[in-house]
KEPALO-16834 format. One record per residue (C-alpha): residue in three letters; residue number from 0; x, y, z; chain. Coordinates in Angstrom, 3 decimals. Layout:
// residues N
{type: ALA, seq: NUM, east: X, north: Y, up: Z, mol: A}
...
***
This chain:
// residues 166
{type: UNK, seq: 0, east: -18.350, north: -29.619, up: -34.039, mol: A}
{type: UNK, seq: 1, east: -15.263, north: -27.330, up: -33.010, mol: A}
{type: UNK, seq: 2, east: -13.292, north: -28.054, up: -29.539, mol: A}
{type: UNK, seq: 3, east: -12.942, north: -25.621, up: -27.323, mol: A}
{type: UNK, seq: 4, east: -9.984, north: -24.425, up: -26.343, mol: A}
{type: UNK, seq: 5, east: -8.690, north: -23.947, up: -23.199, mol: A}
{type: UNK, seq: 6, east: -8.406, north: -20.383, up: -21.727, mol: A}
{type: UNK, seq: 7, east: -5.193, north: -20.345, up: -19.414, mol: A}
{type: UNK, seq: 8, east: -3.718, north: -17.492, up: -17.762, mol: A}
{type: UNK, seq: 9, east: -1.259, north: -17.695, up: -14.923, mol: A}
{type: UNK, seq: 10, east: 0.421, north: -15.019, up: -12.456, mol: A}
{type: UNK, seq: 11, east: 3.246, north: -15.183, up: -9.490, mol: A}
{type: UNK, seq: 12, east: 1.643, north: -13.485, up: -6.276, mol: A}
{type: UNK, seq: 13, east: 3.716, north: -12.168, up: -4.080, mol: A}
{type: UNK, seq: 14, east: 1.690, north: -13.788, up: -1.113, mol: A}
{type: UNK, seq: 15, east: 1.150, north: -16.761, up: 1.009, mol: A}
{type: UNK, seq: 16, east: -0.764, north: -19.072, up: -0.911, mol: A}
{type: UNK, seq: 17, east: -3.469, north: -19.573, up: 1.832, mol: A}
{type: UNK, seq: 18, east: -3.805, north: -16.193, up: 1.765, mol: A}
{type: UNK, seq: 19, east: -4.317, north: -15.966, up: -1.962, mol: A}
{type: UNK, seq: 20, east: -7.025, north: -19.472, up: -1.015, mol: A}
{type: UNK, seq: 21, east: -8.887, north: -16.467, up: 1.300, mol: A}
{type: UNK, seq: 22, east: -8.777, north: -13.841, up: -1.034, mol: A}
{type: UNK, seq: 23, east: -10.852, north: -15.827, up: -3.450, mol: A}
{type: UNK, seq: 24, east: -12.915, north: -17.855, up: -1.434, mol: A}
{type: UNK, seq: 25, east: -13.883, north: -14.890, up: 0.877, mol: A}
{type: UNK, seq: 26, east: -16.495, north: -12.816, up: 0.870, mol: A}
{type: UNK, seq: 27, east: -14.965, north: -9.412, up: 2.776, mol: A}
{type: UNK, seq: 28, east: -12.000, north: -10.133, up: 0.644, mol: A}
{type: UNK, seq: 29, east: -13.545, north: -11.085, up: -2.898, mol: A}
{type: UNK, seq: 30, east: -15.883, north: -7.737, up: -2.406, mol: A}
{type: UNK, seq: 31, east: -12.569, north: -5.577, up: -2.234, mol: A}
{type: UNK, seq: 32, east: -10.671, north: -6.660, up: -5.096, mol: A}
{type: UNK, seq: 33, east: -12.344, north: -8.735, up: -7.595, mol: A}
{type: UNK, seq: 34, east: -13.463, north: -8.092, up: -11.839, mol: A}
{type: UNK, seq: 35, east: -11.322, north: -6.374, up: -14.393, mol: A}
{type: UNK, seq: 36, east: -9.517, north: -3.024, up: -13.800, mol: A}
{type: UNK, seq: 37, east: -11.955, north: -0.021, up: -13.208, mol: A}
{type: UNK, seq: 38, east: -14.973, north: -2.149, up: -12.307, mol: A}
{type: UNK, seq: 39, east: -16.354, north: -2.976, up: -8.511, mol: A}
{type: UNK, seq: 40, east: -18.134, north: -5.631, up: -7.208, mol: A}
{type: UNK, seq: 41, east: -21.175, north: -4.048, up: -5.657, mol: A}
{type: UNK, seq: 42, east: -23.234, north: -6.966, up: -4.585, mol: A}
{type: UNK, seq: 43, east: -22.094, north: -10.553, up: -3.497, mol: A}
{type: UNK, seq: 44, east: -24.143, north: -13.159, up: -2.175, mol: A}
{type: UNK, seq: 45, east: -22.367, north: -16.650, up: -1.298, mol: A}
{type: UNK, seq: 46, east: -22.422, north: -19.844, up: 0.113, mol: A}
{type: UNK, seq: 47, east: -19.124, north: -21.437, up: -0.147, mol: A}
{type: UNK, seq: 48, east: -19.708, north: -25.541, up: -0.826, mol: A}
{type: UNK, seq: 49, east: -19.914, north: -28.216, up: -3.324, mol: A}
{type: UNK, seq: 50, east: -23.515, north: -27.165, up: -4.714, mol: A}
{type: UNK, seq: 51, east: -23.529, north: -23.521, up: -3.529, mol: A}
{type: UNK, seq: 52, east: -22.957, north: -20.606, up: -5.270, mol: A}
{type: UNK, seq: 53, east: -21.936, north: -17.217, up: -5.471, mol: A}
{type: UNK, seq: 54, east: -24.125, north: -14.684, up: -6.802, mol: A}
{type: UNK, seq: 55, east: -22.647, north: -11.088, up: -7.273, mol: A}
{type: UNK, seq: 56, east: -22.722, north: -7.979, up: -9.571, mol: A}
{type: UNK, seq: 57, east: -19.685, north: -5.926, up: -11.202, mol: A}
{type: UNK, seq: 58, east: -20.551, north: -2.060, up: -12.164, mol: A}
{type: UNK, seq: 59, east: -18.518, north: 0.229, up: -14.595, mol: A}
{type: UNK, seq: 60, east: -17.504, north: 3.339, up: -13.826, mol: A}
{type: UNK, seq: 61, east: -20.469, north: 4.559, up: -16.072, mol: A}
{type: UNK, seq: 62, east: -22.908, north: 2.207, up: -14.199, mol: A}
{type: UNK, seq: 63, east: -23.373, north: -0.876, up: -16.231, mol: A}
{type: UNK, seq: 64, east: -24.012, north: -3.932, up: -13.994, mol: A}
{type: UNK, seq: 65, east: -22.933, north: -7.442, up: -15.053, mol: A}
{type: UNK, seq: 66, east: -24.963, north: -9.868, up: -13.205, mol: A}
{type: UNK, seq: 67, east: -23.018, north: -13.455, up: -12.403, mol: A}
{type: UNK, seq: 68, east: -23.423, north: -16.557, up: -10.709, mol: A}
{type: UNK, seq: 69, east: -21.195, north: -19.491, up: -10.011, mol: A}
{type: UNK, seq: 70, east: -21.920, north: -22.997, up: -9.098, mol: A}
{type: UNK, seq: 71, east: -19.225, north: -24.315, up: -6.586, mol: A}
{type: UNK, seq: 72, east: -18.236, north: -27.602, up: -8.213, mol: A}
{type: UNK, seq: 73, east: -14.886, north: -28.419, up: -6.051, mol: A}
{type: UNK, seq: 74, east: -13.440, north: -26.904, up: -3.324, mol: A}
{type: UNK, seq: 75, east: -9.850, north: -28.399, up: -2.375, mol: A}
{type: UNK, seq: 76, east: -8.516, north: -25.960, up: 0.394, mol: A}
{type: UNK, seq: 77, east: -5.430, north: -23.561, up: -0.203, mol: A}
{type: UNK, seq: 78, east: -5.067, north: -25.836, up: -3.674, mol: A}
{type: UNK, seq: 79, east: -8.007, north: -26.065, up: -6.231, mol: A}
{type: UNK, seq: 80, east: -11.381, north: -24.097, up: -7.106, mol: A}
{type: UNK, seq: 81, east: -13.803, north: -25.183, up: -9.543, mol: A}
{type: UNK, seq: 82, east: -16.830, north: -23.697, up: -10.507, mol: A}
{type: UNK, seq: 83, east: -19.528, north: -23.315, up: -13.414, mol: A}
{type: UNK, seq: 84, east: -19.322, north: -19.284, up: -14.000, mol: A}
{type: UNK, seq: 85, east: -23.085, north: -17.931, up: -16.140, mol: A}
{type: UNK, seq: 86, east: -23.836, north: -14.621, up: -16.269, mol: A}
{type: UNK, seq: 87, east: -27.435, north: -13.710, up: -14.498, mol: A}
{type: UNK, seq: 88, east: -30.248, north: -11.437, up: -13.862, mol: A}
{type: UNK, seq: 89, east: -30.536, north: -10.037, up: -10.683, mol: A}
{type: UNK, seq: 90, east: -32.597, north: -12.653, up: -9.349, mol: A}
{type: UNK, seq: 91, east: -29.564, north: -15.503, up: -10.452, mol: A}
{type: UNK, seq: 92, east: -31.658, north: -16.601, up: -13.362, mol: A}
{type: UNK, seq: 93, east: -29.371, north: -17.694, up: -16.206, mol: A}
{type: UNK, seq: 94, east: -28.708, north: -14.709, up: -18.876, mol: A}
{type: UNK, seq: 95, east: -26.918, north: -14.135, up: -22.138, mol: A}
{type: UNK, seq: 96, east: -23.621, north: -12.177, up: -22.367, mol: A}
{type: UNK, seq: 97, east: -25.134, north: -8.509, up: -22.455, mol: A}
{type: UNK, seq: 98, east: -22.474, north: -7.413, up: -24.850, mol: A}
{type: UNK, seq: 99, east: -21.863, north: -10.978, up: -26.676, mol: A}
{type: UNK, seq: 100, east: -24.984, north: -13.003, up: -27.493, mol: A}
{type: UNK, seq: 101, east: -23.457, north: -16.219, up: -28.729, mol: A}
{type: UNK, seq: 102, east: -20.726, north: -16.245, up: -25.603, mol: A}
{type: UNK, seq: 103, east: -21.497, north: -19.424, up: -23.625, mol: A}
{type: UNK, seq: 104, east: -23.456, north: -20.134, up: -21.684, mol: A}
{type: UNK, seq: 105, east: -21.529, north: -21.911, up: -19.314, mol: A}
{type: UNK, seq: 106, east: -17.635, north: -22.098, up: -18.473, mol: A}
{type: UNK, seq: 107, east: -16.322, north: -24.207, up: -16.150, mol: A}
{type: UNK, seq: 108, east: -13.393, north: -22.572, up: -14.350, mol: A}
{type: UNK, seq: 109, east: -10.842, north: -23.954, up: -12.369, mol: A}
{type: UNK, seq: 110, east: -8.810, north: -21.860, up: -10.011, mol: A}
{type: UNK, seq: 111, east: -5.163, north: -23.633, up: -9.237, mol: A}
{type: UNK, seq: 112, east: -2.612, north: -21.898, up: -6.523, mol: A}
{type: UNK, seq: 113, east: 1.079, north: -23.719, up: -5.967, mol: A}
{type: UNK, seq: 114, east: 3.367, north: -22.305, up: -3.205, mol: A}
{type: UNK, seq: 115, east: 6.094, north: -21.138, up: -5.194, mol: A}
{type: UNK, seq: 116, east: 9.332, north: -20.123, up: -2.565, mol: A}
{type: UNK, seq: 117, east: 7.160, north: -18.284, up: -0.493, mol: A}
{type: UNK, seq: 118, east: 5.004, north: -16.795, up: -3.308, mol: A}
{type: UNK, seq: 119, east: 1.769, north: -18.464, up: -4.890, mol: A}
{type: UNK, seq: 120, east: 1.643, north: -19.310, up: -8.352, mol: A}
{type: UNK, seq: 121, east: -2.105, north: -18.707, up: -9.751, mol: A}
{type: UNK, seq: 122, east: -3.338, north: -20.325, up: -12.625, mol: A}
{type: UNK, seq: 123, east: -7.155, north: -19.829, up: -13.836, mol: A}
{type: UNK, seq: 124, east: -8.104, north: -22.066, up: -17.007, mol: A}
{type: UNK, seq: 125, east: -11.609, north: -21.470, up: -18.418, mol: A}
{type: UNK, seq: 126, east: -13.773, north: -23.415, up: -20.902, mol: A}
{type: UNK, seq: 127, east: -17.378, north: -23.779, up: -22.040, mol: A}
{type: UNK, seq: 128, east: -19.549, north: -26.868, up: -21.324, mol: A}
{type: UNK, seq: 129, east: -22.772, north: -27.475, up: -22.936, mol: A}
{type: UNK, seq: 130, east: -21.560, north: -24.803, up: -25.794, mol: A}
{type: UNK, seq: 131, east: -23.051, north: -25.013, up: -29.100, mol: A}
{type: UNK, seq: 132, east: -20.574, north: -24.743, up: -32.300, mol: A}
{type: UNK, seq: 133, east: -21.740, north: -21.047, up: -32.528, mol: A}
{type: UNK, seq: 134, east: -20.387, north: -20.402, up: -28.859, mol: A}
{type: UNK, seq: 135, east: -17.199, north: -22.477, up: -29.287, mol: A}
{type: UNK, seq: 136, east: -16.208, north: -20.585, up: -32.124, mol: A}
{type: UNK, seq: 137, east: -17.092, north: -17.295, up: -30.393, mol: A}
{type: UNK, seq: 138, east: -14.867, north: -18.421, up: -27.127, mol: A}
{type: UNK, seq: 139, east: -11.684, north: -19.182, up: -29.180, mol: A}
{type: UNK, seq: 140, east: -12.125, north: -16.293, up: -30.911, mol: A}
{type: UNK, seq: 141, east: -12.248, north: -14.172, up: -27.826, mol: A}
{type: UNK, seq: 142, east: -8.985, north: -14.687, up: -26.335, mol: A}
{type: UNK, seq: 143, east: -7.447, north: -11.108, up: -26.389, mol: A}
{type: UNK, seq: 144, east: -10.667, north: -10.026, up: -24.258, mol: A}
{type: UNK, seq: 145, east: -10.055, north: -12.724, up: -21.882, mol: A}
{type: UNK, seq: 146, east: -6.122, north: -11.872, up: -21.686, mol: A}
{type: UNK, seq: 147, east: -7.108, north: -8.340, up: -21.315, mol: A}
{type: UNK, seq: 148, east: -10.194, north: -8.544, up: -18.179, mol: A}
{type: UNK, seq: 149, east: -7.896, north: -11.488, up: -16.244, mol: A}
{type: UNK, seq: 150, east: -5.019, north: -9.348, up: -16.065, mol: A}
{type: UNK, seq: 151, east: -6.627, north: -6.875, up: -15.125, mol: A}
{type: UNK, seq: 152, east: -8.661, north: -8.518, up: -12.591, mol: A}
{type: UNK, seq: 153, east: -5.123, north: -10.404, up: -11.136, mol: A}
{type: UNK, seq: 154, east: -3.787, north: -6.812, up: -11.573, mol: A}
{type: UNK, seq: 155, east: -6.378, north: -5.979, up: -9.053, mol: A}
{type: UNK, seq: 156, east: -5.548, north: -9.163, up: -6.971, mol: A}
{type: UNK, seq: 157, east: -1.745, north: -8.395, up: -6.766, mol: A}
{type: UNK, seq: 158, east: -2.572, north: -4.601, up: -5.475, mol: A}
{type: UNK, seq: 159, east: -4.797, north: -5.605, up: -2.953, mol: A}
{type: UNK, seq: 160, east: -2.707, north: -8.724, up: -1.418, mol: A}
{type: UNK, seq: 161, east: -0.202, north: -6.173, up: -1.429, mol: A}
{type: UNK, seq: 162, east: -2.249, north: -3.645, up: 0.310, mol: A}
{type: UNK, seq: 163, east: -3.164, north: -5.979, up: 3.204, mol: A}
{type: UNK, seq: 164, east: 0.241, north: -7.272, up: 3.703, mol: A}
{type: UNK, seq: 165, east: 1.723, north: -3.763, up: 4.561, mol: A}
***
């Protein structure tokens, strides 16, 4: 069977780094910036621990929702952030990719921020567990989508951290 590969992307912020921890970890703040350039998140349900989970929904500008949820694995303050991302129903049931059927079904995704001089260096790394072959092969396939929707989505971060700090 094929290896995943590891999905890494990285950005500087030009923000505190516990303010970059707050921005993704909560709720008023996630709801204002987060998912890829043009999209909002329009629904966000959360409780932030080992074991809980955010549930939340991302709609187009044409009104497609993309359904969620992610399973709070570890949660190292201002540091670290790992979590099983699916995507969901409405109800947080476990779904298919609506655009991709053989995408994962689960990725585990790791969030890293490092003060860097004042700034915050922001690393995400993604990977499937529990993939079949079928969705291994369709992850490493699929990296100029995930280039494109994380920088747009840190695009989003860096404008909003920006925002706030004025």
């Amino acid at each position: 069977m094929a290896e995943p590969k590891v999905f890494s992307i990285s950005r500087i912020v030009d923000a505190p780094q516990e303010l970059v921890w707050r921005a993704w970890t909560e709720k008023e703040h996630l709801m204002k910036w987060f998912g890829p350039q043009g999209v909002t998140l329009t629904y966000s349900d959360m409780d932030f621990r080992p074991g809980g989970h955010l549930h939340s929904c991302i709609q187009t500008p044409d009104g497609v929702e993309m359904w969620a949820k992610l399973i709070y694995q570890e949660i190292h303050p201002t540091d670290r952030l790992v979590y099983i991302t699916t995507f969901s129903d409405k109800n947080g049931g476990i779904t298919r990719h609506p655009l991709s059927p053989t995408w994962p079904l689960e990725m585990l995704t790791t969030i890293s921020l490092a003060n860097e001089n004042g700034k915050t260096k922001l690393t995400l790394e993604w990977k499937p567990v529990n993939a079949s072959s079928e969705e291994i092969a369709t992850f490493n396939m699929a990296y100029d989508g995930m280039t494109q929707g994380w920088t747009g989505t840190f695009d989003q971060l860096t404008a909003y951290l920006a925002d706030i700090q004025r």
